[in-house]
N, C-alpha and C positions, 0 to 999 in steps of 0.2 A: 504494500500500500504506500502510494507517493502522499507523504506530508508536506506542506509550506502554508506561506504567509498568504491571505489573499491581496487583490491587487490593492482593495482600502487598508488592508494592512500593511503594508508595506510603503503604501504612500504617509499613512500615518505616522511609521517609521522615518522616513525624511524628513515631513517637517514637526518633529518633536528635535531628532538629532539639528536643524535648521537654528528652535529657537535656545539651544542649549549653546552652542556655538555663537549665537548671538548675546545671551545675555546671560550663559553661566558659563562660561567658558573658565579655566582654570586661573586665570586672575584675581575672577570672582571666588571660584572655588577657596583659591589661599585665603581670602581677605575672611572668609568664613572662618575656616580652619584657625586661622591665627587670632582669632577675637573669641576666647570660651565665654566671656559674659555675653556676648550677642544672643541675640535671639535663634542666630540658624538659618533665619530666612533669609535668603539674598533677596537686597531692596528688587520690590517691583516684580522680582520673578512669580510670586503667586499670582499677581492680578494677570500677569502676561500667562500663566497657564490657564487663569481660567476662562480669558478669551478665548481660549483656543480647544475647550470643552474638557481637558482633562479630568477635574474632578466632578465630571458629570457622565464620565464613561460607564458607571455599572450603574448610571441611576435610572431607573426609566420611563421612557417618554413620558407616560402619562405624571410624570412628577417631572419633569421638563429636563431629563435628562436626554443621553445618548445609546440611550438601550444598549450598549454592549454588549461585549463576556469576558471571561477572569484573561483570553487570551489577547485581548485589545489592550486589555491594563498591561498585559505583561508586556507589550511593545514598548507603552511609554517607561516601565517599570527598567526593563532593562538597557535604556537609552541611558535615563537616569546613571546606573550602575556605571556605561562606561564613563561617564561625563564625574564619575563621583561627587554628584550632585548635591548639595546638600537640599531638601525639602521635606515637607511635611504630607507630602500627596501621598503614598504609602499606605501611613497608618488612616488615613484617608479614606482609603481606599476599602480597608478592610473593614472602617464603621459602617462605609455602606453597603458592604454585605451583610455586615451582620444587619443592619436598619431593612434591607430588603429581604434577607430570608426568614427573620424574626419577627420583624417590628410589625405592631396594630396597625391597620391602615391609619390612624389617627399619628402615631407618628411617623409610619412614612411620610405624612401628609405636612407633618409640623417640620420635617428635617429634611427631608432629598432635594426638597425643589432651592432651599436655601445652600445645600451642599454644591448643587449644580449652576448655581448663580457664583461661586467663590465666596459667599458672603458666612461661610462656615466652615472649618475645620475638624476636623474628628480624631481621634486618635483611640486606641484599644491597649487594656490590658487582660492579656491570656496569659494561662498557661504552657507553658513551653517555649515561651515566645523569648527566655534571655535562658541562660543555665542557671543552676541552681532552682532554689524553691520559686523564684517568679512570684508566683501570687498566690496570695494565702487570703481569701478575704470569705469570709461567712454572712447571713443576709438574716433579718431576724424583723419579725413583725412587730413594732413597737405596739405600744395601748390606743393608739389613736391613729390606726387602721395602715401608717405608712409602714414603708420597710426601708431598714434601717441598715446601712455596711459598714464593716469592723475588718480593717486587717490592711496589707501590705502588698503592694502590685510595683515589681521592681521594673527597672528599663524600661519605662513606658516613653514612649519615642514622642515629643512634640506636644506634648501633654501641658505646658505652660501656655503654648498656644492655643489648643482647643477649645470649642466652646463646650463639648460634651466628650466626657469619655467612655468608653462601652466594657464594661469591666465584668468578668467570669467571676462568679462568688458560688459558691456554697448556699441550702436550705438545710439548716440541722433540723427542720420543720419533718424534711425526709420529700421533698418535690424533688432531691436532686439538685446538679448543677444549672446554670441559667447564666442569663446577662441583662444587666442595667445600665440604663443610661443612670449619668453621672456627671453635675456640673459640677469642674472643680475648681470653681470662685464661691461654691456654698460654703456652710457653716461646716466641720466636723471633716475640710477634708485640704490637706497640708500638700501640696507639689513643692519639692525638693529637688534640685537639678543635680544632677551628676555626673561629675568629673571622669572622661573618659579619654583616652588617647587617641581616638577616632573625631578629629576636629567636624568630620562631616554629619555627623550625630549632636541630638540634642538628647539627650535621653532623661528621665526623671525617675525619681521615688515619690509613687502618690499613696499617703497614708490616711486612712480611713477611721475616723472616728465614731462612730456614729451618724454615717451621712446618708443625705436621703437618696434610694434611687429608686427610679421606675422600671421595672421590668418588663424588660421585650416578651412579648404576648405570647410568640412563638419559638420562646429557647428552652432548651433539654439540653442532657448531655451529647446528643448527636450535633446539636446544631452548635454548640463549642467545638465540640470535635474537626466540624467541617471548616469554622473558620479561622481555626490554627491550620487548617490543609492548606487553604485558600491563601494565607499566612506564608507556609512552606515556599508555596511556590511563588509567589514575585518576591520574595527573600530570594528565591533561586535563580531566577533570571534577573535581579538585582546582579549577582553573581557574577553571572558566564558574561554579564557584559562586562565588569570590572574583568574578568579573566582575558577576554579577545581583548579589551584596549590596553591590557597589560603587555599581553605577548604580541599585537600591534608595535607597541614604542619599541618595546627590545628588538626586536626585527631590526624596526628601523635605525635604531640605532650600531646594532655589531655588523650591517650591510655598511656602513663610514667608518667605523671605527677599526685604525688599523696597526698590526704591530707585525713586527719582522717584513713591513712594506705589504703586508696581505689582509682587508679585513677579518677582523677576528669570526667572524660569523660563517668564514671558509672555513674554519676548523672542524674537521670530524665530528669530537666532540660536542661542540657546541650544534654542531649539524643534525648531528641523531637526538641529541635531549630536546631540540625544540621542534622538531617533526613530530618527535612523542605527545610533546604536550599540546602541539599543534590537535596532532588524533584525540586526545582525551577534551580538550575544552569543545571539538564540535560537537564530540558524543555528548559532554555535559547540554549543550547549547540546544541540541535538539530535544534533550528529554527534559528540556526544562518547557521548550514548548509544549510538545506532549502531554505534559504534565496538565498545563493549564488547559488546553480542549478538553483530557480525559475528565476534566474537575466538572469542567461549563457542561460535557453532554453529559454528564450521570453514566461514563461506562463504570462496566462490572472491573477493569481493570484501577480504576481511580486513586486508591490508597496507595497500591505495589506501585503507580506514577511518579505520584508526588514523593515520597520516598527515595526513589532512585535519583528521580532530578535533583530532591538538596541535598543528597550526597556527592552524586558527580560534581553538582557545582561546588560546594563549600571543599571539596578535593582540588578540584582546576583554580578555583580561584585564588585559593593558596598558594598552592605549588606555583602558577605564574606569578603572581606578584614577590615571592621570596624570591623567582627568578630573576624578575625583574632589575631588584639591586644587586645580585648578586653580580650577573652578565652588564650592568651595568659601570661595573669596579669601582671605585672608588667613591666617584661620585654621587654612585646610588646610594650611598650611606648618610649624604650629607641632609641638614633640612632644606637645602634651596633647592633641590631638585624635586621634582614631583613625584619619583615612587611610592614614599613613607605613605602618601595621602592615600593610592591604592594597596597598599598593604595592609592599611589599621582598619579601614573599610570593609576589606575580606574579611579579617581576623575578628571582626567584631562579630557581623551578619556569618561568621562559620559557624557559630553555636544561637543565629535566633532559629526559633521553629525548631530546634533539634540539630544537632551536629550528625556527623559523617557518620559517627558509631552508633547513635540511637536507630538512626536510620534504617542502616545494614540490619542492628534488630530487628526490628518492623518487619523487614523484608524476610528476613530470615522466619517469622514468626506467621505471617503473610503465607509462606511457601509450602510450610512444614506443615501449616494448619488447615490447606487446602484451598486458601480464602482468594488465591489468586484470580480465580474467574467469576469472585467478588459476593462474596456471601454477606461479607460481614467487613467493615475494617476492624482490625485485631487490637488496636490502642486500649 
């Protein structure tokens, strides 16, 4: 079966890569990176994405969006990636799936058509979504009919900016897992920014004291489940683009760069290692598309997908970008050069959604347990 892009997709592709080029290009990028108290946002660039309907790609029409699928987002998602973008579209992105597959029509109704205007932000805290414990937060009905969250949701990406966060909690009531909206300028709930080596990240600790949230009408543990999937995978193609414009520059650069009068990129060595990883990022690059259609049509293969794509990726896009400074000598170790900025961006996003080895789990547990031709996802 021949997979690709279709021809809107791929037009979409250029002019995303178009306005990144114009208006986040790596000058921008630094200017982010090197300011930790900023915000994150590079001036202007949200209003300029949202002329151009990105965060209105998974909203749908009838809330005045662009009716899309997970694999339209992964286009702009992995443009982003190579451009090491710093933005808040993302976590964005993934409120409005949760708001679309959960939400009351009363809040789709209050939130999509605002998400799709730019005049909102969203941001999500799941589990899985950084290592360690992530989110611990439990949901409890106060005496006067609201409900009430307690507890700790780490790396929440862009959460200072948000108008709403979409947070995974706990019912010790026994309904199970779910998700609430959550404004975090109310009373009872603390956003703590967090110091990270990845200048391209905003990331926070949002602490829950008793705050109010309203629960999505239609969340269960499945519908967490799918939007940490949905999570994996433009994590993933976040990825493979950081991985192609990684081993892009190196290219270009050991094709000039030359010692004993020959460039170095003649070398044998250097010839076979980057053929290699040349093979391993397209493989990553395809299953990260994959990924995201098997998620959009509901196949039976969809879980074993998404798993394999944020493995290959958080693989390739390591391995290139350590490449990166490495074949780059010297110079790739310094801060004025721009490797560092795709390294700490890989190394960060290797472990959101699950790293390399959870993954292989999965798969492994996927394979063993039959669930391949999609019975069940096995999480």
């Amino acid at each position: 079966m021949e997979f690709a892009l279709t021809e809107d997709q791929t037009a979409l592709q250029s002019a995303v890569r178009d306005l990144i080029a114009a208006a986040a290009g790596l000058d921008v990028v630094r200017a982010v990176s090197d300011d930790p108290d900023g915000d994150g946002d590079p001036p202007g660039l949200w209003a300029r994405t949202a002329e151009q309907g990105w965060p209105a790609i998974l909203v749908p029409e009838e809330h005045d969006g662009l009716g899309l699928g997970l694999l339209d987002a992964a286009v702009v998602v992995r443009c982003l990636g190579a451009g090491v973008v710093p933005s808040p579209l993302l976590p964005t992105l993934l409120g409005v799936e949760a708001l679309v597959r959960a939400g009351s029509p009363e809040q789709r109704k209050a939130w999509l058509p605002r998400v799709a205007a730019g005049e909102v932000r969203l941001s999500v805290a799941l589990p899985g979504a950084t290592s360690g414990a992530g989110v611990s937060v439990t949901a409890a009905d106060s005496p006067d009919g609201t409900t009430l969250l307690t507890g700790t949701a780490l790396q929440v990406e862009y959460a200072h900016l948000a108008e709403r966060l979409v947070v995974a909690a706990t019912d010790p009531g026994g309904t199970g897992a779910g998700l609430w909206l959550v404004d975090p300028a109310a009373p009872g709930v603390t956003v703590t920014r967090t110091p990270v080596l990845d200048g391209t990240a905003r990331p926070a600790t949002v602490t829950l004291d008793g705050a109010a949230g309203e629960r999505l009408a239609g969340a269960d543990g499945a519908a967490v489940a799918d939007l940490v999937d949905r999570g994996a995978v433009l994590t993933a193609n976040d990825l493979v683009g950081i991985a192609r414009e990684a081993l892009t520059r190196t290219l270009d650069y050991v094709k000039t760069r030359e010692q004993f009068g020959r460039p170095v990129g003649a070398f044998q060595a250097l010839k076979h290692h980057l053929a290699d990883l040349a093979v391993e990022i397209t493989m990553a690059e395809h299953a990260a598309w994959y990924a995201a259609h098997a998620v959009d049509a509901g196949l039976p293969d969809a879980p074993l997908a998404v798993s394999v794509a944020k493995a290959a990726a958080s693989d390739a896009a390591r391995e290139s970008t350590a490449k990166m400074i490495q074949y780059h000598g010297g110079i790739g170790y310094t801060w004025e050069h721009d490797a560092h900025l795709y390294f700490k961006r890989a190394k960060r996003e290797e472990y959101a959604y699950g790293d390399a080895t959870a993954h292989r789990e999965r798969i492994a547990t996927l394979v063993v347990d039959g669930q391949v031709d999609g019975v069940a996802d096995a999480r």
